[in-house]
C-alpha positions as CSV (number, residue, x, y, z in Angstrom):
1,X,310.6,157.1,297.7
2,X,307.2,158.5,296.5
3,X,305.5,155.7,294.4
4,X,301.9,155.7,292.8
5,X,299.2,153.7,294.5
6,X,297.4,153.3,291.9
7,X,297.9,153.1,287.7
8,X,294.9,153.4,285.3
9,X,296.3,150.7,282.8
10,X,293.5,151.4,279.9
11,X,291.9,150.5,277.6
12,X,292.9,153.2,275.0
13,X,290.6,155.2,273.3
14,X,287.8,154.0,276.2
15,X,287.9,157.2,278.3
16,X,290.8,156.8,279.9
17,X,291.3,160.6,280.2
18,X,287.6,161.5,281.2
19,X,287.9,159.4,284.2
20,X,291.6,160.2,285.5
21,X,290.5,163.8,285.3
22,X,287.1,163.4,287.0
23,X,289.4,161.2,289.4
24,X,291.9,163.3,289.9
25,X,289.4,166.6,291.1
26,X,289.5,164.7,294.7
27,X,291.7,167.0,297.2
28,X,293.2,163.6,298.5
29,X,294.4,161.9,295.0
30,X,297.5,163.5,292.9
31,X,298.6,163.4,289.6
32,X,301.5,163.7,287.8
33,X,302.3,166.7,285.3
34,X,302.3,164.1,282.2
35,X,299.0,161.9,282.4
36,X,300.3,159.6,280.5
37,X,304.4,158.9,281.8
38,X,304.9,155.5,279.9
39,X,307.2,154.4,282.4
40,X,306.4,150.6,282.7
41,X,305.3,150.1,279.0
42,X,308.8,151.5,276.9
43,X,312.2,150.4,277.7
44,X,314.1,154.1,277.4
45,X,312.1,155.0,280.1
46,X,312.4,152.3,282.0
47,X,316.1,151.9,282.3
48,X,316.2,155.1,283.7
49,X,315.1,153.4,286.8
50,X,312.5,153.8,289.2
51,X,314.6,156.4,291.3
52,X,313.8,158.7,288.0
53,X,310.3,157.4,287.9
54,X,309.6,158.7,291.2
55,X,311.6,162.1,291.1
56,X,310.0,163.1,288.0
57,X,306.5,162.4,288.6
58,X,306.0,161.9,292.2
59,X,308.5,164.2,293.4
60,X,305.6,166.5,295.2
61,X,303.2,164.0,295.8
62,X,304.7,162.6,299.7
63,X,301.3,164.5,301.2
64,X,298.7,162.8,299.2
65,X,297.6,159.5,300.5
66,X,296.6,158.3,297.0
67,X,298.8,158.8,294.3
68,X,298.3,157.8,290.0
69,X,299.0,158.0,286.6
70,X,297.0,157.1,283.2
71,X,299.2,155.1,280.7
72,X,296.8,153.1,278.5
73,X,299.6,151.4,276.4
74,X,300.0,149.6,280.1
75,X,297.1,147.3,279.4
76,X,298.3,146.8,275.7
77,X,301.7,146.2,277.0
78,X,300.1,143.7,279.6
79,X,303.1,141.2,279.7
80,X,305.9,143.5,279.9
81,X,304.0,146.0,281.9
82,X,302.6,143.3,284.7
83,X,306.1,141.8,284.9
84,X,307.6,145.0,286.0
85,X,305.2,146.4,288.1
86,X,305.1,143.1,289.8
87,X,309.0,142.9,290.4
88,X,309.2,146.8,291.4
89,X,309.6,147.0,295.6
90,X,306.9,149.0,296.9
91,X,304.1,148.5,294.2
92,X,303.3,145.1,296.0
93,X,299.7,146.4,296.8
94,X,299.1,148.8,294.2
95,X,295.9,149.1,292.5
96,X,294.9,148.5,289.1
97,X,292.0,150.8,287.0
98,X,290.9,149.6,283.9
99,X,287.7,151.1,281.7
100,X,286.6,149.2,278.7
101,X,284.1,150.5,275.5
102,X,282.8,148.6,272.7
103,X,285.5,146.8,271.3
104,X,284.5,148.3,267.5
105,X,284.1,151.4,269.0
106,X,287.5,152.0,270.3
107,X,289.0,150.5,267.2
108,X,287.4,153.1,265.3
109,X,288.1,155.9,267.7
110,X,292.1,155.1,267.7
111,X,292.1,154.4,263.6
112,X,290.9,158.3,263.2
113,X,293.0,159.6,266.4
114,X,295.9,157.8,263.9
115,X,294.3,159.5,261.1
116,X,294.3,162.7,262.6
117,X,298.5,162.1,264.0
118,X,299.2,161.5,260.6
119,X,300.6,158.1,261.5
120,X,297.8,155.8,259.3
121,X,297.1,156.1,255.8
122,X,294.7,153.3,254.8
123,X,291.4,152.8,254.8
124,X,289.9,151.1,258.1
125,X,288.9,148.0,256.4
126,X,292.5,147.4,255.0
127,X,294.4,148.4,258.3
128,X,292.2,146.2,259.8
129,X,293.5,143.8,256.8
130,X,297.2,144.5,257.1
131,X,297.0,144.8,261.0
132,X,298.4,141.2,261.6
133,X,301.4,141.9,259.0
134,X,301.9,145.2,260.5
135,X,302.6,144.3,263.6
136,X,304.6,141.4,263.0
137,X,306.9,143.9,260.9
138,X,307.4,146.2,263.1
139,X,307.2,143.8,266.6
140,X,310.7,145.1,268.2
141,X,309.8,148.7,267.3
142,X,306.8,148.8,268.5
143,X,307.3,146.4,271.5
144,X,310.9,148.5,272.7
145,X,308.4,151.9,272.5
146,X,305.9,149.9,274.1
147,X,303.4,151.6,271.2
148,X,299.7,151.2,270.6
149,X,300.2,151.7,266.7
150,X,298.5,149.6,264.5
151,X,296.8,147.4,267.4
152,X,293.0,148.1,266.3
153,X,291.7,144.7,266.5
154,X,294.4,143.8,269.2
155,X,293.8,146.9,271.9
156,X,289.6,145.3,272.0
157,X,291.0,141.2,273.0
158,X,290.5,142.8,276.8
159,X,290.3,139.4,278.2
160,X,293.9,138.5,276.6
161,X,295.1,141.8,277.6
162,X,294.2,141.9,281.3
163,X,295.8,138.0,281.9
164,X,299.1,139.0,282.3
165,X,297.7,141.4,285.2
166,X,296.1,138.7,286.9
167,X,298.5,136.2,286.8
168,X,300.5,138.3,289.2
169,X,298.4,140.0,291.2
170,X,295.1,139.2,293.0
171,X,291.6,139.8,291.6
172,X,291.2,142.2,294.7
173,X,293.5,144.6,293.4
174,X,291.6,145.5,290.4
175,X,288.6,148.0,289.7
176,X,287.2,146.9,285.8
177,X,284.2,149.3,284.2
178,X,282.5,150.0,281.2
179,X,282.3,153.4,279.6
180,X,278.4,153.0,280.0
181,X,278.6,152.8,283.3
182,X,280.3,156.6,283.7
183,X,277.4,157.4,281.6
184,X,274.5,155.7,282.8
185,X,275.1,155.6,286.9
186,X,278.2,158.3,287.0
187,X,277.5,158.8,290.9
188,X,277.6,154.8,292.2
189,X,280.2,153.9,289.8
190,X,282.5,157.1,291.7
191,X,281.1,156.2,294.8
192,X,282.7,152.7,294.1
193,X,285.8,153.3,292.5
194,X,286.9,156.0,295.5
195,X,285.8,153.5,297.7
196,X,288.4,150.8,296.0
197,X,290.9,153.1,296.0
198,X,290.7,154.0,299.6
């Protein structure tokens, strides 16, 4: 079975697609047809079983030594997430890729991507208000889907986020960058992340 060696876990809305696809551009690293599969993060997908997992996204991907997918919600998700990459056989060693931006930034950037989906309707200030509420309402929904909705304040507490991830696998096994850093020294901060990867 064809598994990935590596998952780009988030944050969302932090350039999370920017990166996989500069990533991706290497001859040696494959991707999937669906950046983002959700496999780990919502529980329809999930019982289908890793078997499925790798059939539908890594069926062609045997002759590529490294081998990823982009699923922010993974980081959101940490505890669930963490738990079953942790307990899957064969992702012992895989890595972890996480990109962080300014915490009010991101908020921002995912309250108008909602705006734009048609899926918020309030003013930032009161979802920000009502984000505690709404998530509490709509907890089984939203954890079952594994979604990101309504988590503004919640998808920037990276620290809380990545513990789930490090309490099951070691340090060593993670590559963690700012958005900045793409920005401001793209070519060392490549150089270094192909290097972590292998």
């Amino acid at each position: 079975m064809v598994l990935p060696t590596f998952l780009l876990i988030g944050a969302a809305k932090s350039g999370t697609t920017a990166l996989f696809d500069i990533l991706t551009q290497h001859p040696q690293v494959y991707r999937p047809f669906i950046k983002e599969p959700k496999f780990f993060n919502n529980d329809e997908n999930f019982d289908k079983g890793i078997d499925w997992y790798a059939n539908t996204f890594f069926k062609n991907a045997c002759k590529f030594p490294i081998r990823g997918e982009a699923t922010p919600h993974y980081l959101y998700w940490g505890a669930k997430t963490a738990a079953r990459v942790q307990q899957t056989p064969g992702l012992e060693n895989i890595k972890f890729i996480a990109i962080f931006r300014d915490p009010v930034k991101r908020a921002y950037s995912q309250y108008w991507m909602d705006i734009q989906r048609e899926i918020e309707t309030l003013s930032f200030e009161e979802a920000l208000k009502q984000e505690p509420k709404r998530l509490l309402e709509h907890h089984q929904e939203l954890q079952s889907k594994g979604l990101l909705k309504y988590g503004y304040f919640r998808g920037g507490c990276y620290a809380t986020l990545l513990q789930p991830f490090f309490n099951l696998f070691p340090r060593e096994q993670f590559f963690l960058l700012l958005q900045e850093e793409l920005k401001q020294d793209f070519s060392h901060t490549m150089d270094r992340l192909v290097a972590f990867l292998g």
